[in-house]
VEXBAMAR-186254 format. One record per residue (C-alpha): z, y, x negated; residue in one letter; residue number from 0. Coordinates in nm, 3 decimals. Layout:
BEGIN
rec Z=Z | Y=Y | X=X | resn=a | resi=NUM $
...
END
This chain:
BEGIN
rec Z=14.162 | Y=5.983 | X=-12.686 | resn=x | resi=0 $
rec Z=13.996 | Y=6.125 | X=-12.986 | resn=x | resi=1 $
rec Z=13.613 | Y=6.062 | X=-12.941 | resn=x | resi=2 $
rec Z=13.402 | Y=6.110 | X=-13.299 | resn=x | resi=3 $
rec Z=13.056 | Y=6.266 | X=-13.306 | resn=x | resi=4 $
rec Z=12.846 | Y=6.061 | X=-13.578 | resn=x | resi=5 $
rec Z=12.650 | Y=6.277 | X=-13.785 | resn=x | resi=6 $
rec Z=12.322 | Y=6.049 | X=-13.721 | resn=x | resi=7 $
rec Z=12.447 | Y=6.121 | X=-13.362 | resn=x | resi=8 $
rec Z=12.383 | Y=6.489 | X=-13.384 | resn=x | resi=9 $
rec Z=12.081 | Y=6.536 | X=-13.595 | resn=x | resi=10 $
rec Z=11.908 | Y=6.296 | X=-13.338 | resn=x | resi=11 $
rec Z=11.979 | Y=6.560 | X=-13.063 | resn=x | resi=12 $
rec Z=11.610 | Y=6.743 | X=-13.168 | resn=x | resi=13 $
rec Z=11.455 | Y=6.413 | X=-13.102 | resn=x | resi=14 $
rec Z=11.569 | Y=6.424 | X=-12.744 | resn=x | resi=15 $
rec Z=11.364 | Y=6.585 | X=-12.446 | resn=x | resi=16 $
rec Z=11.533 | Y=6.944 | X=-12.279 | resn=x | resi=17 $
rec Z=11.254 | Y=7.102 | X=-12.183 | resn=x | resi=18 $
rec Z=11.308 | Y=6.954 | X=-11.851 | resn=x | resi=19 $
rec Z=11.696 | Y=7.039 | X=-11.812 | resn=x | resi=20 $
rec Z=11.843 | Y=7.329 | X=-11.655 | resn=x | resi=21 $
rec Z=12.146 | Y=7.546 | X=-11.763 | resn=x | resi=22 $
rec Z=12.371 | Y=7.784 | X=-11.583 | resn=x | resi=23 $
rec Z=12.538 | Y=8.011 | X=-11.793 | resn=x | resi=24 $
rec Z=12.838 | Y=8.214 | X=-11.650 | resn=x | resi=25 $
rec Z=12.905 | Y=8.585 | X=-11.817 | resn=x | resi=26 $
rec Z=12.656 | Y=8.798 | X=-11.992 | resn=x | resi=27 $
rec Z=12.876 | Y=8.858 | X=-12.315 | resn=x | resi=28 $
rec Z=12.820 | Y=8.771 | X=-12.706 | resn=x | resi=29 $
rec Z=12.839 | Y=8.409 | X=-12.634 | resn=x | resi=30 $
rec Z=12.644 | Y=8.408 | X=-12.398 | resn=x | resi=31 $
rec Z=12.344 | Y=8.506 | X=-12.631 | resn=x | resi=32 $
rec Z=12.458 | Y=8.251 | X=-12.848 | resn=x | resi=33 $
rec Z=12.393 | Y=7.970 | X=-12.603 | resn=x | resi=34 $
rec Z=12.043 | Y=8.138 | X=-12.492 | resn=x | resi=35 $
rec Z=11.929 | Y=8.114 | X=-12.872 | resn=x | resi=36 $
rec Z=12.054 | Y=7.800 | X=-12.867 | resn=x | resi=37 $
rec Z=11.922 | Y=7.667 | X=-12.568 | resn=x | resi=38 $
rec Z=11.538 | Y=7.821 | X=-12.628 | resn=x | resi=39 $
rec Z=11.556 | Y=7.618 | X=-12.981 | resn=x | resi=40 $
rec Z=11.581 | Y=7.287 | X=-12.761 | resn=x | resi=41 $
rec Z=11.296 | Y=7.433 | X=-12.507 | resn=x | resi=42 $
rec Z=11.496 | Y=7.445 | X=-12.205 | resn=x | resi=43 $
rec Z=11.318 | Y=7.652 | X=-12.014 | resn=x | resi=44 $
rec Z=11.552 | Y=7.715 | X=-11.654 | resn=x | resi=45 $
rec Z=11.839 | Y=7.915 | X=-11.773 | resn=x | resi=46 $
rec Z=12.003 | Y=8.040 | X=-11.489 | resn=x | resi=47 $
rec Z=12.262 | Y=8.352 | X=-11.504 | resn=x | resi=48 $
rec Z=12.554 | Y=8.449 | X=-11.326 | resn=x | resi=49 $
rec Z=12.854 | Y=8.700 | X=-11.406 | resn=x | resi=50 $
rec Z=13.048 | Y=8.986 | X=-11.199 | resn=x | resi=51 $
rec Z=12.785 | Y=9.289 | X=-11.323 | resn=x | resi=52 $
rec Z=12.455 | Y=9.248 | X=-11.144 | resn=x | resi=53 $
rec Z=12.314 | Y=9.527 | X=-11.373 | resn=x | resi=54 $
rec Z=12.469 | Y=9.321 | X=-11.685 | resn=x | resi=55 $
rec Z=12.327 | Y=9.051 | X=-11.552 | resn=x | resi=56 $
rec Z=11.928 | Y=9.207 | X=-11.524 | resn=x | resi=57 $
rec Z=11.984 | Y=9.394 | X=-11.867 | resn=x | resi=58 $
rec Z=12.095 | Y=9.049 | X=-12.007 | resn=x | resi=59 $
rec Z=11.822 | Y=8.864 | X=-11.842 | resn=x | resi=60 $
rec Z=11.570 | Y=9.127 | X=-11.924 | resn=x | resi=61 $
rec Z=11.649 | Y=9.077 | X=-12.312 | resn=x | resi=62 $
rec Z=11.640 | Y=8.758 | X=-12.305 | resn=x | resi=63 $
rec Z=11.318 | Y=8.732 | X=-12.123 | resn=x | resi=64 $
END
């Protein structure tokens, strides 16, 4: 089943409230980042980490504040 994503759909995403949400990411790598940046532009605050390098992991964490 082939489910279509109205564009009126997604520009009303910024209308929505995040700030409140919490995310778990898994891996510290270059998409990683890309959610973060993503995930600060709709406010969410609680971003939680997790990957197999616990020094990744602070150094990620660290520049990501």
């Amino acid at each position: 089943m082939l489910n279509l994503i109205s564009n009126e759909c997604i520009m009303n995403i910024k209308e929505k409230k995040f700030s409140e949400k919490s995310v778990l990411l898994i891996g510290t790598g270059w998409m990683a980042n890309q959610y973060v940046i993503a995930l600060k532009k709709l406010k969410i605050k609680k971003i939680y980490v997790i990957s197999r390098n616990q020094n990744k992991t602070k150094r990620f964490c660290k520049k990501n504040n």
